[in-house]
Every structure is written in structure tokens, then in C-alpha cells.
C-alpha positions in Angstrom: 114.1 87.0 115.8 113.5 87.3 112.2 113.3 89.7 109.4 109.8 90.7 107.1 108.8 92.7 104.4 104.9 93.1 104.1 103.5 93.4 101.0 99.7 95.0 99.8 98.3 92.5 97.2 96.3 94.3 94.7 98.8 96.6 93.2 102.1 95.8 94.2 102.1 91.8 93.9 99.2 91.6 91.4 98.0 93.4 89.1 95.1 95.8 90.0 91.7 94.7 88.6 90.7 95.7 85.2 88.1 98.5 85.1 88.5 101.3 88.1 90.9 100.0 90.3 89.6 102.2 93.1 86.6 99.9 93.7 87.2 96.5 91.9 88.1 93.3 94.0 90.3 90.3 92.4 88.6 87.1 93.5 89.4 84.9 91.3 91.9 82.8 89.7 91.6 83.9 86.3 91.8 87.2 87.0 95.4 87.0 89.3 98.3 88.6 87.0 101.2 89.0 88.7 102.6 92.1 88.3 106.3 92.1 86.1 109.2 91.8 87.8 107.6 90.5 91.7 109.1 87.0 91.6 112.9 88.3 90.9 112.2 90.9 93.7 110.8 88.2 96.2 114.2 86.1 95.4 116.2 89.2 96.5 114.5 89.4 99.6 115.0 85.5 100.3 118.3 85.6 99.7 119.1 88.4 102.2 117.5 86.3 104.5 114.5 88.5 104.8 110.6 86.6 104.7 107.6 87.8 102.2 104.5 88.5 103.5 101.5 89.7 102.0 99.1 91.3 104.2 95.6 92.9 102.3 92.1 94.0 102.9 90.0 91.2 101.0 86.5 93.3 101.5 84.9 91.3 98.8 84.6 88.7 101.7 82.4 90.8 104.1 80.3 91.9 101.0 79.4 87.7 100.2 81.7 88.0 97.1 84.0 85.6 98.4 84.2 82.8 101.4 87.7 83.0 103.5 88.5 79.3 101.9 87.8 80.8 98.2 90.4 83.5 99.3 93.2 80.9 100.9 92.7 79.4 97.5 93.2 82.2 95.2 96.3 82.8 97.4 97.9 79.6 97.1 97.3 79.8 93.5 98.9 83.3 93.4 102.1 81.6 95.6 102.2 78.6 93.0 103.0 81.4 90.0 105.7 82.9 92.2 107.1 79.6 92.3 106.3 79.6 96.5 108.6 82.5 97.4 105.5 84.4 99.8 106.1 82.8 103.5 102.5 83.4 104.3 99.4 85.4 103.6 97.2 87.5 106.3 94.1 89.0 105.2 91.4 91.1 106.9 88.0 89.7 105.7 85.6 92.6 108.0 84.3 95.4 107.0 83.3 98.1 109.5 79.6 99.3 107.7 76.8 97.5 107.5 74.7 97.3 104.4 71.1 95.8 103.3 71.9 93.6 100.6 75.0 91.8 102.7 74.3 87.9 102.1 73.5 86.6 105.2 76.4 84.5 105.6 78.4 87.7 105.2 77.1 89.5 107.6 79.3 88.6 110.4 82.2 90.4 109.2 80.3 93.2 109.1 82.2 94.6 112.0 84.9 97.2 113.2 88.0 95.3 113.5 92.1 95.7 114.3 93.4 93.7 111.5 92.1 96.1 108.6 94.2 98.9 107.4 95.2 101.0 108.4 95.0 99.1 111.4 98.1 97.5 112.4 96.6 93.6 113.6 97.3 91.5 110.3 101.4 92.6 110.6 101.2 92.6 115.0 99.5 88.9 114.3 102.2 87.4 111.5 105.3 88.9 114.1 103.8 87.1 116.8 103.0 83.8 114.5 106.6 83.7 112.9 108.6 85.7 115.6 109.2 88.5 113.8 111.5 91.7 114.9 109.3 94.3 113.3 112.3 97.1 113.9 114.4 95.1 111.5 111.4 95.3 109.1 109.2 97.1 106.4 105.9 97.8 104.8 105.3 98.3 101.4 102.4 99.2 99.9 100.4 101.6 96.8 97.8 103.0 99.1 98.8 105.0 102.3 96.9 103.0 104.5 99.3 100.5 104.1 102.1 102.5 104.9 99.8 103.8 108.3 99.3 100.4 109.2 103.2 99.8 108.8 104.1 102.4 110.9 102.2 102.1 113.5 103.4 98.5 113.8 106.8 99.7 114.6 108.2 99.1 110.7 109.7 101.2 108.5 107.6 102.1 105.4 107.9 102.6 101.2 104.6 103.9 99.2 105.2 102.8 95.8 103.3 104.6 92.8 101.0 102.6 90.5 98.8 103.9 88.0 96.3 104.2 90.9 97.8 105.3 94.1 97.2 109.0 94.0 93.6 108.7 93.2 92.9 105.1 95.8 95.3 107.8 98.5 92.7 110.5 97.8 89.5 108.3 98.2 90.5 106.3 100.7 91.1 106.8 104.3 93.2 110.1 105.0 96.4 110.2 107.0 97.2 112.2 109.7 98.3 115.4 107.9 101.9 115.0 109.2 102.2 111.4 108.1 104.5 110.6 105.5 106.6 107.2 104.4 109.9 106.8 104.6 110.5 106.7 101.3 108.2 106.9 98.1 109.0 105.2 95.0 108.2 103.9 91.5 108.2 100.3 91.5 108.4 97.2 93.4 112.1 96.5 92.2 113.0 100.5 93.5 111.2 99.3 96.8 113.4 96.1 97.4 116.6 97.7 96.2 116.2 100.1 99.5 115.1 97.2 101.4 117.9 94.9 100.8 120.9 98.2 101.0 119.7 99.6 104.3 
């Protein structure tokens, strides 16, 4: 079996969106910076043999923002500028609240689902789609949902700090009040450094 590290997008691959970060969505090509440093991490990582997948919320499709196919194509654009060094990209499109002014072509991901974190699906579905030994991997991610949805798919965990991650951790959903990571961090680079010396 094989070897992962799962990445969060917005934050930890690409830059988070200009304006608040707690509520903005990056849908488009222009607006995909990739954040300093990711591509010499994602090498370090492929050279100890370990594959790069980015698993993310992409709510901006459930609210009509976005198609899925509009999203598959921001991502392949986002793979191009790291020269192809992500393996593969799962995304949860739902959302689980309904709301009036959902397009109607949106509306059927308006639904409670196991793929959205802190859910575990999108890693349980990329182990089973690439045989993956998720005791022999890790989840890294700015928000602690990530990190929930790491653990309870049997992976270790790293919380990295962005700009963000204290205020997106206190808005967002709340952990069990005994949850922690296994580690915390500053950066990306600090992540894969414990990754690749465990």
C-alpha cells in the first residue's frame, strides 16, 4: 500500500482569497496564487516516495458560484503551476443548509453529506481509489476541521498557522473539546519537514 499527505487548498497550497478570508471562495483562475514555497515542499514529499493530495470543501459549488467541471478546471490549472506534483484532487461540492436564493441547478448539493469536513469521506474515498495505507499517512490543514477529518480517517495530523486560522478555527465548526493535532506549526515547509523525518 502506499503513502499520502492530504492537503486543505485555500490556505496551505493557495493563497487565501483577498478580502476576509473567513468567507471568500477562490473560483477562478486569476485569482489562484500559490502560496511561496508549496512546489519545493510537494518535491520533498515525492521524493520520499510519499503522494500529494489535496482534499477541500469547494462550497461555492452548492451556492451556484461554480459548476464541478469549472472546479476540475481551476485545479488542473493550479497543478500546471506546480509543475504537476499534486497526484489528485478530491473536493466536497454539498452543502448541508438550504437557502432561498440557491440557483436551481445548485440545489442538489444542498444536502448533508460524508465527504465534507470534518467528515472523513474525501480522504476514506482517495485511500480506497489509490490504495492508500492511511496509518502510514497525514493531514494537513489551517482550519481544524481539517485536522478532525484527518483523524478520524485513521491519519496522523499537523494544523498549520496562517494569517487566518485562529479566527476561520473560532467560526467554523468546533472540535470536540479534547481534540488536538498532533503537531501545530507555522508553515507548510515546518509541516513537511515532520512529515518526511518521522
Amino acid at each position: 500500500m502506499r503513502k499520502a499527505v492530504f492537503f486543505d487548498r485555500d490556505g496551505i497550497i493557495i493563497e487565501l482569497p483577498r478580502g476576509d478570508p473567513q468567507y471568500g471562495f477562490t473560483y477562478k483562475k486569476e485569482d489562484c496564487h500559490i502560496v511561496p514555497g508549496t512546489e519545493q515542499a510537494l518535491t520533498a514529499l515525492k521524493e520520499k516516495g510519499f503522494l500529494r493530495i489535496v482534499f477541500t470543501n469547494q462550497p461555492c459549488i452548492a451556492r451556484g458560484l461554480v459548476s464541478i467541471e469549472e472546479m476540475d478546471r481551476v485545479h488542473e490549472f493550479i497543478n500546471q503551476q506546480l509543475g504537476g506534483l499534486i497526484d489528485a484532487f478530491y473536493t466536497c461540492p454539498h452543502h448541508p443548509e438550504m437557502h432561498p436564493d440557491v440557483p436551481k441547478h445548485a440545489k442538489k448539493y444542498r444536502i448533508p453529506c460524508t465527504c465534507r469536513k470534518p467528515a472523513p469521506g474525501l480522504i476514506l474515498n482517495a485511500a480506497k481509489d489509490l490504495d492508500i495505507d492511511l496509518r502510514k499517512s497525514w493531514a494537513v490543514g489551517d482550519l481544524i476541521t481539517d485536522t478532525m477529518a484527518g483523524h478520524a480517517a485513521g491519519c496522523k495530523t499537523i494544523l498549520v498557522s496562517t494569517p487566518a486560522t485562529g479566527r476561520r478555527i473560532v467560526s467554523s465548526h468546533s472540535a470536540p473539546e479534547n481534540f488536538e493535532p498532533d503537531f501545530r506549526v507555522k508553515s507548510l515547509e515546518d509541516a513537511v519537514r515532520i512529515v518526511v523525518s518521522t
